[in-house]
C-alpha positions in Angstrom: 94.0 60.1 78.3 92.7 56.7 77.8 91.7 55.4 74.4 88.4 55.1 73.6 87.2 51.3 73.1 86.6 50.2 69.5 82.5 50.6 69.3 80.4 47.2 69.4 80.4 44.9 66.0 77.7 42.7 65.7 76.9 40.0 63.0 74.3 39.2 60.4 70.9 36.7 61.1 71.9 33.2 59.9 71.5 31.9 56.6 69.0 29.4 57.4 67.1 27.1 55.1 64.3 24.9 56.8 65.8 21.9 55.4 69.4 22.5 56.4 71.5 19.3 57.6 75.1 21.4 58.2 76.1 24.8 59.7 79.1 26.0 58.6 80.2 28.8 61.5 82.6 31.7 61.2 83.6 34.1 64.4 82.5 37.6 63.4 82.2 39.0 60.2 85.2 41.0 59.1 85.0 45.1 57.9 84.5 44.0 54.3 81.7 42.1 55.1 80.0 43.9 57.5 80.2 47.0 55.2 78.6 44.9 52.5 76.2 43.4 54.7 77.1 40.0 53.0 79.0 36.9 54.5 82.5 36.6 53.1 82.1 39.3 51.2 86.6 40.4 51.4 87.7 40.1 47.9 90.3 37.3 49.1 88.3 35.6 51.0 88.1 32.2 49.4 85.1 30.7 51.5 82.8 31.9 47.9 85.5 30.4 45.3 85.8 27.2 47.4 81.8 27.1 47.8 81.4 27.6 43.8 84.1 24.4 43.2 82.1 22.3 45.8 78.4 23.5 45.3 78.2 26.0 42.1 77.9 28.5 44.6 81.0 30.4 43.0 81.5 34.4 43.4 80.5 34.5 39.6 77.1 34.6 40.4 74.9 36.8 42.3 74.9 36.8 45.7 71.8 36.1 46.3 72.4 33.4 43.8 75.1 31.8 46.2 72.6 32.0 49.2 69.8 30.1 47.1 72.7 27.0 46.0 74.0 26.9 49.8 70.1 26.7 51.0 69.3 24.0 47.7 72.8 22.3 49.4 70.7 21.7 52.9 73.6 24.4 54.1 72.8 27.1 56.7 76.0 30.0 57.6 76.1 31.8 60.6 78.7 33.3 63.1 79.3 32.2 66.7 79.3 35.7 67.7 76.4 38.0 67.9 78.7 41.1 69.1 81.8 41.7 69.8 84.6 44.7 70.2 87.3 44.3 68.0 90.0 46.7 66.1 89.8 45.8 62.1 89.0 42.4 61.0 91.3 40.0 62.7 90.0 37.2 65.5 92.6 37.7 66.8 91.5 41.1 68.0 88.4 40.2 69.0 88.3 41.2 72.8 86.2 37.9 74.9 85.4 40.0 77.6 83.2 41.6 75.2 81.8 38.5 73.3 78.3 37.9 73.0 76.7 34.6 71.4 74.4 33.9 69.0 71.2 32.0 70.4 72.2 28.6 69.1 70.0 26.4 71.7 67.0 28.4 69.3 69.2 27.6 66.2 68.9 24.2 67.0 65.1 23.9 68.0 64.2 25.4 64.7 66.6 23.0 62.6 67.1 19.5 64.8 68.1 18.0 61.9 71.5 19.7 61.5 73.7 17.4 62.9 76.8 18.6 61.9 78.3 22.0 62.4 81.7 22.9 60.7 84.1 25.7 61.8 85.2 27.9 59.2 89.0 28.5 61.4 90.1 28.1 65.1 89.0 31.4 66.5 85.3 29.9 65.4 85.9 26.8 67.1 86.9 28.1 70.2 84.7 30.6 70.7 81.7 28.0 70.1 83.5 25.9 72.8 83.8 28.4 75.3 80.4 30.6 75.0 78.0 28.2 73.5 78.8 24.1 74.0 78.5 24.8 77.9 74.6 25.5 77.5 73.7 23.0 74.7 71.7 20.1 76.2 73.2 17.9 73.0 76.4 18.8 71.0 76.1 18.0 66.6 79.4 16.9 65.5 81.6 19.7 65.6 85.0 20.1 63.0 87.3 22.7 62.3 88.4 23.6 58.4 90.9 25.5 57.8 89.9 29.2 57.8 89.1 30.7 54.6 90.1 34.4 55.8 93.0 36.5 53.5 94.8 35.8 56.7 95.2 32.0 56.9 97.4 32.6 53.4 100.0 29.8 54.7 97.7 26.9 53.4 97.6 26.9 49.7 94.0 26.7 48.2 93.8 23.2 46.9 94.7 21.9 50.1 91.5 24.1 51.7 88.9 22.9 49.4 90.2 19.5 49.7 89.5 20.0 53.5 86.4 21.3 52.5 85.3 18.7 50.2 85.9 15.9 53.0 84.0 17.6 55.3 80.7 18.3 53.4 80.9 15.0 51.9 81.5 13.7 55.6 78.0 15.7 56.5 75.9 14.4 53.5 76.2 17.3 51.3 76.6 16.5 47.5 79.5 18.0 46.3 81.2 18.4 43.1 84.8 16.5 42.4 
């Protein structure tokens, strides 16, 4: 007998403010988060602790509390992916022949002033450059950072938020040293 195909996953609406310069992008939003019905919401996850040393947005607080110092930050958060099948959490699971993308070219309408969009790990990357780039009639500058997923554990933390830092300062975002 066949196994049955993991059931459909599908993402959260984008953290959006109107006055958002940068979109930071993940792939798909793992079991912890998706259960939560929060971004990033894995205990180990360190995309929150990295956030709070750059922006005050720190897993201390609230998260709504997070969401308001991202938006005050002119940063919006999203996920390539709309839908996907996948086993557990890993990209690496996600199946492409079931990959679905987000409606970026109405992303981008609404906020044509975010001009740069930042990867939050390779499997976001790629899938951005595979399903989306092809039908944008202009690319923002696009950069990957190393993934702040439990499972990217090889890179030690300070060398992440240095990453980090770079990057938002790169994009115009005030950030903390």
């Amino acid at each position: 007998m066949p196994a049955t195909p993991p059931a459909p996953v599908r993402s959260f609406a984008p953290i959006e403010p109107p006055q958002a310069r940068v979109l930071i992008l993940g792939s798909m939003p793992g079991v912890a988060s998706l259960t939560a019905g929060r971004y990033y919401a894995h205990p180990q996850n360190r995309f929150w602790p990295i956030m709070g040393r750059l922006i005050g947005a720190g897993p201390e607080l609230a998260y709504e509390r997070r969401i308001e110092a991202l938006c005050a930050a002119g940063i919006a958060v999203w996920d390539v992916l709309a839908q996907c099948e996948r086993e557990g959490s890993l990209d690496s699971a996600i199946r492409d022949d079931t990959a679905v993308a987000n409606d970026f070219a109405g992303f981008f309408v609404r906020h044509p002033q975010v001009r740069t969009v930042l990867f939050n790990g390779a499997k976001a990357e790629q899938s951005f450059r595979r399903f989306v780039l092809p039908g944008l009639a202009a690319a923002p500058e696009l950069r990957r950072l190393p993934s702040t997923s439990p499972a990217n554990a090889s890179q030690a933390d300070a060398a992440k938020c240095s990453a980090w830092r770079e990057a938002l300062r790169d994009a115009g975002v005030a950030v903390r040293d």
